[in-house]
C-alpha positions, 0 to 999 in steps of 0.5 A: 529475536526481532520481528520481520516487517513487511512495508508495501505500497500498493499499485495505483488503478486508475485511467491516468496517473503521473509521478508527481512526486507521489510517494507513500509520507504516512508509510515512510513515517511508520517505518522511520518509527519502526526503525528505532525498534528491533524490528527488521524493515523491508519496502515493496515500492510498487510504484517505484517504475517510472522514466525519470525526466527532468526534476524527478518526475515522470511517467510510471510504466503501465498494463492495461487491466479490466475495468471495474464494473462501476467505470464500464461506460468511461470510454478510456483504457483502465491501467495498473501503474507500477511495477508488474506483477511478476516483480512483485512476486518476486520482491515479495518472495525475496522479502519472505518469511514476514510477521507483519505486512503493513499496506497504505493507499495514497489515494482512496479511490486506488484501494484495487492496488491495495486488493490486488496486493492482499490478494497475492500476500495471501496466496504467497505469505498465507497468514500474516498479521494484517494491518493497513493505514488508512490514508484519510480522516475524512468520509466524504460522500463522494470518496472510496475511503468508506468502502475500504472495510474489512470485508473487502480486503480482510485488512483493519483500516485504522485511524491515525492514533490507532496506528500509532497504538498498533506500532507499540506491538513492534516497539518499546517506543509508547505513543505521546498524546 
């Protein structure tokens, strides 16, 4: 029996945010591995809600949200960009049961995106093998990457061999050097 894999990209936190373009690549190229093995593949986009204009782009539909304490003073308006909640929901549901629940986040600094979804996975799905990409190799001074650790999301940030490792659970396919 093969397993059913959940693959979600998360919403985007911040005070403006445009689609450039913006598409989850490390995501996408877990699940072209994934889909040579018996795995059952389904994708959450999130972030697939925006007005096409010309060339592909445009802008993402919004819901202003409460600013984490940190960005109080930043007199701007803090939003959620995507898809709502509801629809999420919905997506999430219509996806369920799942053995795996696989998250990225494109952008560290957006990891709310990331512990609003992990928040909602587990009110809905309950307990189901929890896994995260981690989107940057790199620890910056200046970056969130730092911050995104198991006891804020309950998720296992990997680097990125360890993801390729972590994927011959779901596949007969074994990591090359």
């Amino acid at each position: 029996m093969s397993q059913k894999i959940l693959l979600i990209n998360p919403w985007i936190y911040d005070f403006a945010a445009f689609n450039f373009w913006v598409r989850p690549l490390g995501l996408l190229k877990v699940a072209e591995h994934l889909s040579t093995s018996d795995v059952e593949l389904s994708f959450i986009d999130c972030m697939d809600s925006f007005e096409v204009k010309r060339y592909g782009i445009g802008r993402f539909k919004t819901e202003q949200v409460e600013k984490p304490c940190i960005l109080k003073d930043i007199p701007r308006l803090y939003k959620r960009y995507g898809i709502s909640i509801r629809e999420f929901v919905e997506r999430l549901n219509a996806s369920s049961p799942v053995d795996a629940a696989m998250l990225t986040c494109v952008m560290s600094y957006w990891y709310p995106g990331v512990q609003k979804a992990v928040e909602i996975i587990r009110e809905i799905l309950g307990s189901v093998c929890r896994l995260s990409l981690e989107g940057c190799p790199f620890r910056c001074s200046y970056c969130a990457s730092g911050l995104l650790i198991d006891s804020i999301t309950g998720f296992h940030f990997l680097k990125s061999l360890d993801v390729r490792i972590h994927l011959t659970e779901f596949s007969p396919i074994r990591p090359t050097s």
